[in-house]
N, C-alpha and C positions, 0 to 999 in steps of 0.2 A: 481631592481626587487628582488635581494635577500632582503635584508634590508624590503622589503614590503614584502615577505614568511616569516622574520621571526616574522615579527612586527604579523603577521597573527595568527604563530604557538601561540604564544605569547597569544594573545587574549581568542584562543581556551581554554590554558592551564588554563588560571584567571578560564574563565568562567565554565570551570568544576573545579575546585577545590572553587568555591565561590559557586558555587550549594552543594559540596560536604563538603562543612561548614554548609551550611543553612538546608540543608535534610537529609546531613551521605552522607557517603562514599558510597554507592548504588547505590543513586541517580550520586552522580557525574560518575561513570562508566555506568551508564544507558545513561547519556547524553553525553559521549564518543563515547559509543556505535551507539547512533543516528547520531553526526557527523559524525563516520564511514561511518556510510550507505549514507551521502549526500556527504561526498568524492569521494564513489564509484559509485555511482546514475549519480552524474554531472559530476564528474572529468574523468571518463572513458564512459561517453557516456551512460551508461547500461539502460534500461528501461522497461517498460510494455508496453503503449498504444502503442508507435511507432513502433514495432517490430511488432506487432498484424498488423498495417494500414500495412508495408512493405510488410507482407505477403499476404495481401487480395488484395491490388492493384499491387503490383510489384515482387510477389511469391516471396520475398527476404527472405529466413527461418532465417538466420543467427541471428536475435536477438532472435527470439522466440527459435531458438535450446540452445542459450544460457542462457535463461530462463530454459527449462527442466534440462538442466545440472546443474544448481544452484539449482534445486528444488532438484534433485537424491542422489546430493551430501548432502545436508543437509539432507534429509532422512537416506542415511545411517549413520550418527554418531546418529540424532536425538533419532530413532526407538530404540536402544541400551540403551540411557539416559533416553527417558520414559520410559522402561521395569523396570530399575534398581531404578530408582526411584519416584515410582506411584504417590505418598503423597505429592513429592517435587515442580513434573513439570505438566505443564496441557497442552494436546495438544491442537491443533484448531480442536474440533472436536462437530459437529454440523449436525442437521438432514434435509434431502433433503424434503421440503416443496413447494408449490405449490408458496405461496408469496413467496418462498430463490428465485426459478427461475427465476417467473416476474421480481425481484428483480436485476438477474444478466442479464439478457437479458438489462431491461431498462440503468443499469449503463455500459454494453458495449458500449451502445448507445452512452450514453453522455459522456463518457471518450476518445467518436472521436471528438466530437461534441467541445468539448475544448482542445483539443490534450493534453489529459493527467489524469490520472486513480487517486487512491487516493496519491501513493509516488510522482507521476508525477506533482500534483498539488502543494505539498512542495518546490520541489526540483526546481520550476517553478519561484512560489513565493518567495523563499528562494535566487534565481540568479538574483532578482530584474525585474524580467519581471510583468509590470502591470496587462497584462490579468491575469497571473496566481494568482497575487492577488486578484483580483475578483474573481476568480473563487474559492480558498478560503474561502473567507468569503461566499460563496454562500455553500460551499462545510460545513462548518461547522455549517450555520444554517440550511441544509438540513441535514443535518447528528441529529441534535438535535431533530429538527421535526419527524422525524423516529422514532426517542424514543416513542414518543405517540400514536403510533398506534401500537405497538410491538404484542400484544394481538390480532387485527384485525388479519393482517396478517398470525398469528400463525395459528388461527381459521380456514384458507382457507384450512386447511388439512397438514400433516405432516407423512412422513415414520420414523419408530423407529431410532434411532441413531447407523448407522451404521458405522463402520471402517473397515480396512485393517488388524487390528489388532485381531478386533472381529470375522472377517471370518478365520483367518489360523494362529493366534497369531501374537509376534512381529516379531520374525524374516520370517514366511511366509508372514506375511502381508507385511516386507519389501522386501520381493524376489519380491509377486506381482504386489508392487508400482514401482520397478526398471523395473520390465518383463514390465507394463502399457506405462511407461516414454518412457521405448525403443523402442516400437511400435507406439507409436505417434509422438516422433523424426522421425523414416523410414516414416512414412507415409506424413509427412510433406518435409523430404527430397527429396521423390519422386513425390511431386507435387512443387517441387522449383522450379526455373530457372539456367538453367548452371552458373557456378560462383557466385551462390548466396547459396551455399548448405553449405560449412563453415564457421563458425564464427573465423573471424580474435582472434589474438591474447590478443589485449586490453577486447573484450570479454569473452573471455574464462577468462583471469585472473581475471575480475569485476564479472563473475560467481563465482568462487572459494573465492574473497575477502568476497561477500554478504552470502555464503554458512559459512565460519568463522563467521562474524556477526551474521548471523541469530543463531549460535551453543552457542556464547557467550551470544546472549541477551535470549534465554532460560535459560541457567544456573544463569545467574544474576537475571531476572526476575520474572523466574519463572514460563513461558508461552512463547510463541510463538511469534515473529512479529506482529505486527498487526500497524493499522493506525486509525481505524475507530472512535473505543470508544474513543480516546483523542480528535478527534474534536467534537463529540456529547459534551462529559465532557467540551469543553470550551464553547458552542453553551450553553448549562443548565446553566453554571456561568453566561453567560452574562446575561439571560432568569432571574434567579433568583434574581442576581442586579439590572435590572429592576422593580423586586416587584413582577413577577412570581409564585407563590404557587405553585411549584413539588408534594407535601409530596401529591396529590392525584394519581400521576401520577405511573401507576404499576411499569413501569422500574424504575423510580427513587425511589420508596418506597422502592425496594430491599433493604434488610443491606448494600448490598458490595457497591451497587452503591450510597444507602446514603451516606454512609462515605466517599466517595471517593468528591462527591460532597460538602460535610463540611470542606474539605482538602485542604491543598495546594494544585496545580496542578505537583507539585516540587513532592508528593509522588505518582503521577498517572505511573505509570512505562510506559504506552506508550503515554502520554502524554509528556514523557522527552526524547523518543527516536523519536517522530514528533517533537518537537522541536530543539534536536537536528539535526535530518534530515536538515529543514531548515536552520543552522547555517551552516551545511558542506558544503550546496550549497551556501551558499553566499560567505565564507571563499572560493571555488572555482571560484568564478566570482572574486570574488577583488585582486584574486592572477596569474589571466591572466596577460598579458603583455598588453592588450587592454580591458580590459571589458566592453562586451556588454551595450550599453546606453537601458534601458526601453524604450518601443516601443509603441507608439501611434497610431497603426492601423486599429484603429475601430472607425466606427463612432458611435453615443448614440445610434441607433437602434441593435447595434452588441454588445457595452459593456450592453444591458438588458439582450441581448442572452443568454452571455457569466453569468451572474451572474444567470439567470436561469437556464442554465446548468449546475451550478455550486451547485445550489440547489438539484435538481435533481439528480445529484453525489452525493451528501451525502446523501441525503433521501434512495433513492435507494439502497447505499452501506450496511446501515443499516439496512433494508427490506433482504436483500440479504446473510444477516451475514458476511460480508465481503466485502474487496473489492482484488485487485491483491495479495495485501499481504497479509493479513489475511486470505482470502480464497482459492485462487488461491495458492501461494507461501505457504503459512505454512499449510494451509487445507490440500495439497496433501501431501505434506511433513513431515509429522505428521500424516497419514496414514489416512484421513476423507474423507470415500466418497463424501460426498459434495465439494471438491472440486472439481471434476471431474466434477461433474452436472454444477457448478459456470462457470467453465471453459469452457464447451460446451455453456451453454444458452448466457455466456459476447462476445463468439466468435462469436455468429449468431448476437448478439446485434450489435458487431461491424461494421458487413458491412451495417446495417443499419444507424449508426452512420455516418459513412463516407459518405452516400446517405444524412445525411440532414447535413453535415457541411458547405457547400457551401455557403448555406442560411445566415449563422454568420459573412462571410465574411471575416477569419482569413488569413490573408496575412502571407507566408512562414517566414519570417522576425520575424512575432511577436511571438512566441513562441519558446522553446526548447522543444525538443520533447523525454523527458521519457518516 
C-alpha cells in the first residue's frame, strides 16, 4: 500500500514538472493546483450535486452547509485581493439574464439526472467510473454547442452587471456576501433534520482545503475557478480537427478565445486545473486499498440518457455562465450577483432533476456522488 502511495506521489510529481517543462512553470502549478482540488473533491468526500439531492430528499444540510463555508471563506481573503489588485485578477462576475436562468434551472436538472454537476463529472470520470465518462464526453460536446448560440441567449434580455462590490464597495460588498451566506446557512439549518445540521469534520476541513485552492488558483491564474470554458475549449479542438470552420462563429472569433483555440490546451489555465482535477481523482481511486472496479449498470437505453444528460450539462452550463464552480462557488465568492440568481434557479432545477432520474435507471453502485 505504501509502495503504491508513493509510486502515486511519484507520477503526480513527473507529470507536473513535465507539463512545467512543456509550458513554464505556471502551467505546472496550475496542474498542481487542479490535482489539489480532485484530492480534496474525491479524497474527502466533498461535493456539489450530492449535498444539494441530501438536502431536498433527506434534509441532510451538512454538505451544502459545508459548501457555504468554503464559499465565505474564500470570499473573505478573495474580496481583499481583488480590491488590491484590479488589473491583476478577474472575478466571476457576470450579469443576471433571462437565458443565465433557464440556463441554471435546466443544468440543476440534469446534474441530478447523472449524479453530478460540472466538478462532479471529472472527479467521476477521473475515479474510473464509466457513467461518468459518458457523461463527459456528453458534458464537453454540450458545453461546445453552447458556444454557438452565446448571442441568442444574450439577446433573451440581460440586467446590467451587477456586484457586491458595486452596491457597497469591497469591503461592504464583502460584509453583505458573509451577512447573505449566514442567513442561508440558518435558514437551511432550520429546515434540516436533527443530526443532520453539522458538517462532520472531514468536511469542514475539504471546505477550508478547497477555500486555500480556490485563493491560490486566483493568484496563479489570474481568475477565479471555473470548469466550463476548458470543456467547451476541448469540445472546439475536436470540432476544428474535424474540418469545422469557427472563424464565423462570434464566441470563437473573440481575440482571447481565438488564441486560446490556436494554443496548446497546456496554456488554457482552466483547462489544466480540469485536467488536473481528473488526475487527483484517479491518483485517489488507485491509492485505496481496494479500488472501486467501473461499473456497468446501465442498460443501452440508460447509457443514451446518461450521454444526453451529459450534453445538456454542458450546453446548459454554458447558457448559464457557469456551472457549481464558476458560478455558484466563485460567482458568490467574488462578490457577483449572479450567483445568487444561479444558485436559486440550479436549486429549483434540482428537485426536478431528482423527479426524472429514476427514468435513467442509475443504480446506487454505479456512480460516486460529488
Amino acid at each position: 500500500m505504501r509502495a503504491r502511495r508513493l509510486g502515486l506521489a511519484a507520477l503526480a510529481l513527473a507529470l507536473v514538472g513535465a507539463t512545467a517543462l512543456a509550458a513554464g512553470p505556471r502551467a505546472g502549478v496550475l496542474l498542481a493546483i487542479g490535482i489539489g482540488f480532485g484530492l480534496v473533491l474525491e479524497g474527502l468526500r466533498f461535493g456539489f450535486a450530492g449535498p444539494w439531492r441530501a438536502m431536498i430528499v433527506e434534509r441532510d444540510a451538512r454538505g451544502l452547509l459545508a459548501q457555504l463555508l468554503a464559499i465565505g471563506v474564500t470570499a473573505a481573503v478573495i474580496f481583499p485581493l481583488l480590491a488590491a489588485n484590479p488589473l491583476e485578477l478577474s472575478p466571476a462576475h457576470a450579469p443576471i439574464g433571462i437565458g443565465m436562468i433557464l440556463g441554471a434551472f435546466v443544468f440543476g436538472a440534469a446534474m441530478q439526472v447523472v449524479m453530478g454537476c460540472g466538478s462532479g463529472t471529472l472527479v467521476n470520470a477521473g475515479s474510473g467510473n464509466q457513467i461518468g465518462l459518458m457523461a463527459l464526453i456528453g458534458f464537453v460536446a454540450g458545453a461546445f454547442l453552447g458556444t454557438l448560440h452565446t448571442d441568442f441567449w444574450a439577446g433573451l434580455g440581460r440586467l446590467p452587471l451587477a456586484s457586491a462590490q458595486s452596491l457597497a464597495g469591497p469591503m461592504g460588498g464583502l460584509g453583505l456576501t458573509l451577512i447573505a451566506l449566514a442567513l442561508v446557512a440558518a435558514g437551511i439549518t432550520m429546515r434540516a433534520a436533527p443530526g443532520k445540521r453539522r458538517p462532520p469534520a472531514r468536511l469542514l476541513l475539504a471546505a477550508l482545503l478547497l477555500a486555500a485552492l480556490a485563493v491560490a488558483n486566483l493568484a496563479v491564474a489570474g481568475q477565479t475557478w471555473g470548469i466550463v470554458y476548458g470543456l467547451g475549449l476541448w469540445g472546439a479542438k475536436v470540432a476544428q480537427a474535424a474540418g469545422a470552420d469557427l472563424g464565423g462563429v462570434a464566441f470563437w472569433a473573440n481575440p482571447a478565445n481565438a488564441s486560446r483555440l490556436e494554443a496548446s490546451i497546456l496554456t488554457d489555465v482552466t483547462s489544466l486545473t480540469d485536467i488536473g482535477l481528473i488526475l487527483g481523482a484517479f491518483l485517489v481511486m488507485r491509492a485505496r486499498a481496494t479500488p472501486g472496479a467501473p461499473s456497468m449498470a446501465l442498460a443501452w437505453r440508460g447509457w443514451g440518457l446518461v450521454l444526453l444528460a451529459g450534453i445538456v450539462l454542458g450546453y446548459s452550463s454554458r447558457v448559464a455562465l457557469g456551472c457549481n464552480v464558476g458560478a455558484f462557488f466563485s460567482g458568490i465568492s467574488s462578490g457577483s450577483l449572479h450567483g445568487w440568481a444561479w444558485f436559486a434557479a440550479a436549486f429549483v432545477g434540482s428537485v426536478l432533476g431528482l423527479k426524472l432520474r429514476p427514468f435513467v435507471l442509475i443504480t446506487p453502485r454505479a456512480m460516486v456522488t460529488p
